[in-house]
N, C-alpha and C positions, 0 to 999 in steps of 0.2 A: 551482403551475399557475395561470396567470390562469383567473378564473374571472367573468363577466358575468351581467345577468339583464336579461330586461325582463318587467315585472311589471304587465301595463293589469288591468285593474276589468273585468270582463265585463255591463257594465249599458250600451254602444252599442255602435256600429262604432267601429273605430278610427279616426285622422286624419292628418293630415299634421302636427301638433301629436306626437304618441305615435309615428309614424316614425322623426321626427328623434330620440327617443328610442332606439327601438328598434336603427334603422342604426346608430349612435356604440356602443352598448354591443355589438352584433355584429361591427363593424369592429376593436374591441381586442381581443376574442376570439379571432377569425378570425387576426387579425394574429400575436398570440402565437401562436397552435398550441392556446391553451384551449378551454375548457368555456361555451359560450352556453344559459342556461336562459331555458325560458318559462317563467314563475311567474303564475300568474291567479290575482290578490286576488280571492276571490270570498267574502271574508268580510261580506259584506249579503246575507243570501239573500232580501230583497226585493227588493232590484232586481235581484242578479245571475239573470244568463241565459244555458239553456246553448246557446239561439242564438249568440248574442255572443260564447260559447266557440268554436263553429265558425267563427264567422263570423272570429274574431282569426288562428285558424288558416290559414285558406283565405287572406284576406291578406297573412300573412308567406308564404306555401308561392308565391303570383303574384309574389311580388315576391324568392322565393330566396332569404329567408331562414330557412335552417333548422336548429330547432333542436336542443341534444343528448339532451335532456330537458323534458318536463313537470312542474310541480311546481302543487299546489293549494292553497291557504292554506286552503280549506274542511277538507281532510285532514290541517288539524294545529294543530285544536283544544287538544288536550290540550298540546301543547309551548308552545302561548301562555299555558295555567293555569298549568305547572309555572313557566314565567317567573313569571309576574304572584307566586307562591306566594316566590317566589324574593326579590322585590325587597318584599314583603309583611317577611317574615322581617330585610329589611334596614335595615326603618323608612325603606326610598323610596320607598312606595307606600301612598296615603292617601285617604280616600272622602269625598267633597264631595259636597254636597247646592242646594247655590243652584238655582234656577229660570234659566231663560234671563234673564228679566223682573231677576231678583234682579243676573243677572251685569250685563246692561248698564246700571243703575241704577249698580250701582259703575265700571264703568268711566266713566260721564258724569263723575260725579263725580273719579274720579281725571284725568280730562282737565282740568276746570275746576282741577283746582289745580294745574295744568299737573307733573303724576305721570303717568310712562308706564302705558298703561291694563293693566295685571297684573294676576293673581288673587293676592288679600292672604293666600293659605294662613289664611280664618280659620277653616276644617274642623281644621285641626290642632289649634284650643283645644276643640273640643268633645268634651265626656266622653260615657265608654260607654251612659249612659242618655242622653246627647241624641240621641245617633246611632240608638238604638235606636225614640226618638218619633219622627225625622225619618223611618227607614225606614218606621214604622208611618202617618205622615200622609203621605210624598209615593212610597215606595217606595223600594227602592237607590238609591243615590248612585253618582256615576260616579266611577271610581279613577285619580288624578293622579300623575302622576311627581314626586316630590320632586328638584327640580332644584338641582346645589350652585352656589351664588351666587358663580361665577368666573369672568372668562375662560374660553370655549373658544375652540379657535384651529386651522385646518387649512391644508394648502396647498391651495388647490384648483388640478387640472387647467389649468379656464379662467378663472378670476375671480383666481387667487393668492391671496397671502397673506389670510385670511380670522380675524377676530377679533370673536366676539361675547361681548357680558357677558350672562349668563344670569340676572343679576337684571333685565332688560330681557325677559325671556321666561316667559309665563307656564307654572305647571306644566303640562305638557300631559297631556292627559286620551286614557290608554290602553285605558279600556274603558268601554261605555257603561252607563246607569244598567240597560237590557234585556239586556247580557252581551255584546255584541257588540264584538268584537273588535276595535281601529282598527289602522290604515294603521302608526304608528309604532311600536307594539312586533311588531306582525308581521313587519313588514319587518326589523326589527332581529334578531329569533330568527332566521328563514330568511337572511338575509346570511350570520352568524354560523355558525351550523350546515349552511350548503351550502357553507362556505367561499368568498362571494365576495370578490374582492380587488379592485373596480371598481368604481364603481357611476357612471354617468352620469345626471342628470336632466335639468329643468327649474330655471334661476333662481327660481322660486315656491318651491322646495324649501330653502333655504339655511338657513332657520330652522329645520326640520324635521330636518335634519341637525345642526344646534348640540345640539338638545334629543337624537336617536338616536346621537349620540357620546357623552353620556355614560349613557343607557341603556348602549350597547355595554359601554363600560368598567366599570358595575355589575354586567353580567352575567358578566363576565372574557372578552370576544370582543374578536377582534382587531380595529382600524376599518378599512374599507378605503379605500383611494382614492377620493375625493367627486371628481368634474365637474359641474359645472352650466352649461348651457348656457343660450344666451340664447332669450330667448319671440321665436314668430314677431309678426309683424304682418303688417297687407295690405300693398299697392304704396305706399302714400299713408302708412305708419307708421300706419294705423285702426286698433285693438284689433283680433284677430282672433278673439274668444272668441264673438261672435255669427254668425261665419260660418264654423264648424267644421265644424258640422251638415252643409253646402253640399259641405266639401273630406274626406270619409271618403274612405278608398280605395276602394271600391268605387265610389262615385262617379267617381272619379277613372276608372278603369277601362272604367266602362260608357261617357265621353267618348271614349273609346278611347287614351287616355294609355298609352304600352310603359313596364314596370317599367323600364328601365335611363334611361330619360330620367329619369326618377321619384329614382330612387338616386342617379342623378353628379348632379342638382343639389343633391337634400339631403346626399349625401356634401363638398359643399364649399359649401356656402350660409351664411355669416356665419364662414366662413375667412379666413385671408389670400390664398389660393390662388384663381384663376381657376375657376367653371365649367367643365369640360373633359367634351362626351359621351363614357364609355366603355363598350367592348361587351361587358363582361364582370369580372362579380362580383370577378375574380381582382384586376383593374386600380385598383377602388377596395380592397381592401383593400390594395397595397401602396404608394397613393398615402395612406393615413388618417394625420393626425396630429394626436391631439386637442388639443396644444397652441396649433394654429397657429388655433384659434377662437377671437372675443374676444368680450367683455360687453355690445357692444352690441346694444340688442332689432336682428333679423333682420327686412328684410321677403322678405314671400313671396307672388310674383306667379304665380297660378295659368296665366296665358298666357303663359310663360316652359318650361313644360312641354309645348307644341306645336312651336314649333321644334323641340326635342330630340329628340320625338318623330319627327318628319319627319326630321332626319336621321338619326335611328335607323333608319327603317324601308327610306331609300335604301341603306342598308348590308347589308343581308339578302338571302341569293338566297334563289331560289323555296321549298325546301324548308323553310324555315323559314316561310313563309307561304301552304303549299298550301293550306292545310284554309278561310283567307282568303279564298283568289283562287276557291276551289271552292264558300264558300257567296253567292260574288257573282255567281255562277253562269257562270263562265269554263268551258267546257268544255275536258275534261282536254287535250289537243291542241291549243289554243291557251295554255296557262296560261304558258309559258316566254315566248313572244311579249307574252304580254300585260302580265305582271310586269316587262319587261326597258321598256317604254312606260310604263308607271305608275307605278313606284317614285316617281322623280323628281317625279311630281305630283300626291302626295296628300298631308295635312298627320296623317292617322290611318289605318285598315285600311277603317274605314267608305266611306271615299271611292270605297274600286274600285268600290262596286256603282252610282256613278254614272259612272266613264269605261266599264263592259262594256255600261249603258244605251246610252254614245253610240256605241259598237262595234256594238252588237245592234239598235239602234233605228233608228241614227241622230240627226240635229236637223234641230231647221229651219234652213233657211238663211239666212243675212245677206248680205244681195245688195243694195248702191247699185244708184241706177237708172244709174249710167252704168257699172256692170262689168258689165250682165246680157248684154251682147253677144260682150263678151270669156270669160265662165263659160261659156258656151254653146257657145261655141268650141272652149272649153279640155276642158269634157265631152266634148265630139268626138273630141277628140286623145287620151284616153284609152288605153291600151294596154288590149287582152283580156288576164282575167286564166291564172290566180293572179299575184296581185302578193306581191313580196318588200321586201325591202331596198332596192332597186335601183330600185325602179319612181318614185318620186318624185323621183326626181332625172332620170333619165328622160325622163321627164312634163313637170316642170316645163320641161325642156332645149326640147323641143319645142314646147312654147305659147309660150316666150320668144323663137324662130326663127318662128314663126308670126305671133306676133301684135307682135313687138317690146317687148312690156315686157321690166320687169325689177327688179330689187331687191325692194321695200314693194310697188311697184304690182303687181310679179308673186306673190310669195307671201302677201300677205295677205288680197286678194281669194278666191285660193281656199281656204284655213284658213279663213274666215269661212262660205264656201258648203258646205264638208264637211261642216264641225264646230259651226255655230254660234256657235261663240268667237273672240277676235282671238287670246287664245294660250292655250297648252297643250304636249304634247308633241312632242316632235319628229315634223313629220308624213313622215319616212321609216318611223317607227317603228307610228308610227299609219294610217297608208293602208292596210296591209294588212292591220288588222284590223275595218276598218269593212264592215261585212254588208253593206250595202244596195249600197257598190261592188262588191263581191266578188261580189255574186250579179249582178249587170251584167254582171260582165267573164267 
């Protein structure tokens, strides 16, 4: 059974960065008929937070994706020792002592003699009593993965054929000199033993996967399927690593950005496929193919998710946005009317509670001094109400016999002296729910 995860750090909110994640490893899920795990590294119990935990959840749950299972790397301590015990026992697990100071001293060095900057495994010449002085002056030493100096090689997803030489990578250091537990043998145990068969990330990750393939293969687990996708950027190709903070989803959200605008753009955004709004989760998973994404970095223009929005939200009848149009404070008896006028011109939800103002209030009016004699007229000719559908058309039939305008000089004048704006909604749709005529007529 296809089996996926997404696996965020519970130490912020999430992003639009960790989305594009999470959607691509849900969409092959979904698509097989598998297994989608939320898995929360929440192996730094200093930063992590169980805000954060809420906070990941309440996120994916807005935007519909939902999972089959939780799982916590905090709750599986003991399965990350028996590893490390494990690869301990296999002489591919070895305790290094350098300082930070000490490491980048030698990497300067190995640059200057132009040596790819690696760690020279010299922990491995040191005997048991030096090991035992170092513990004693500097404390444990952090435990490196004895990496075998060959070719690794995968197919990936989106990037293909993939070859790296692992004498080019240094041992990576799977636990820290405080006991904490890092990112790449965790991850490797939990793949392993949840059986995932997928796993989608980030391009930043490709190295990290060379050195957890053959982890895997030490531990006798199967590898799964690696994809890596390309890192966003802004509209302009800027980094977007300083303005992440900016695009969390919640942010996103409180803008009043609709999940489905949210999803069809990240479900095909650095595809070969067009952007296409779709109204329903069902549509992007069986439009997903992770094949059809390529390697180059993505930009991603956060006002590109307002259109989608806007036509998202023209696509909805009322009952899907009563709870909306009722804290804009449409009273229940006009909400059908007033939704069926507003859809069409609002770019977010926020916006009704400025057309039920121009409904409820009114505006001022925009009156040339050479129409004020013609509006005056045209107020005149007014029908008593209630007005409907009908009434504008109507209306305007009769100031037009009246007064002889017509086209621009006839409807814009009075759109401007209603409504205060040159445009807006259809004023058939809108005459009759403007208060201030309605209580006139």
């Amino acid at each position: 059974m296809t089996t996926t995860r997404f696996a965020p750090s519970p130490t912020g909110y999430i992003h639009v960065g960790n989305l594009r994640t999470a959607l691509m490893n849900y969409l092959i899920a979904r698509k097989a008929g598998g297994t989608f795990i939320l898995r929360i590294d929440d192996t730094d119990p200093e930063r992590s937070k169980e805000e954060y935990v809420d906070a990941i959840k309440q996120d994916l749950e807005w935007l519909g994706l939902h999972w089959d299972r939780v799982e916590r790397q905090s709750e599986r301590l003991d399965r990350y020792a028996e590893a490390a015990d494990k690869l301990r026992e296999m002489g591919r697990f070895y305790e290094a002592f350098e300082t930070p100071t000490e490491l980048d001293l030698k990497r300067k060095k190995q640059l200057n003699m132009g040596k790819p900057p690696v760690y020279d495994r010299a922990a491995l010449n040191l005997s048991e009593a030096e090991k035992d002085a170092l513990r004693a002056e500097r404390g444990n030493g952090v435990w490196r993965f004895k990496l075998d100096h060959e070719r690794i090689e995968w197919n990936d997803g989106i990037l293909g054929d993939i070859s790296i030489d692992a004498a080019s990578v240094s041992d990576p250091v799977l636990i820290r000199g405080d006991g904490q537990v890092l990112y790449t043998i965790a991850s490797v145990v939990d793949d392993t033993e949840m059986g995932v068969t997928d796993v989608v990330r980030g391009s930043d990750h490709v190295t990290n996967t060379a050195t957890q393939i053959q982890i895997i293969e030490a531990l006798g687990g199967t590898c799964p399927r690696f994809a890596h996708h390309s890192l966003l950027t802004g509209p302009q190709g800027e980094a977007l690593s300083k303005r992440l903070g900016t695009l969390a989803l919640r942010d996103l959200r409180e803008q009043g950005v609709q999940p489905m605008a949210l999803l069809s753009l990240m479900a095909r955004l650095g595809s070969s496929d067009p952007v296409e709004l779709r109204s329903e989760m069902a549509e992007l998973i069986d439009g997903f193919d992770i094949n059809r994404f390529g390697a180059a970095p993505t930009k991603f223009d956060v006002q590109d998710l307002f259109p989608l929005t806007a036509k998202h939200l023209q696509s909805l009848p009322l009952a899907d946005v009563v709870d909306a149009v009722a804290e804009a404070g449409v009273p229940a008896d006009l909400a059908e009317p007033f939704w069926a006028m507003a859809r069409e011109n609002i770019t977010t939800l926020d916006d009704l509670k400025g057309w039920w103002e121009l409904c409820r209030d009114g505006a001022e009016p925009l009156i040339a001094d050479e129409d004020r004699d013609f509006i005056a007229e045209a107020i005149a000719l007014l029908p008593e109400g209630p007005f409907d559908g009908e009434t504008w058309g109507s209306w305007t039939k009769a100031v037009k016999e009246a007064t002889g305008r017509k086209g621009k000089g006839l409807f814009m004048p009075l759109r401007k002296a209603l409504t205060g704006m040159e445009r807006g909604p259809e004023m058939a749709a809108l005459l009759p729910l403007l208060q201030v005529i309605r209580a006139r007529g």
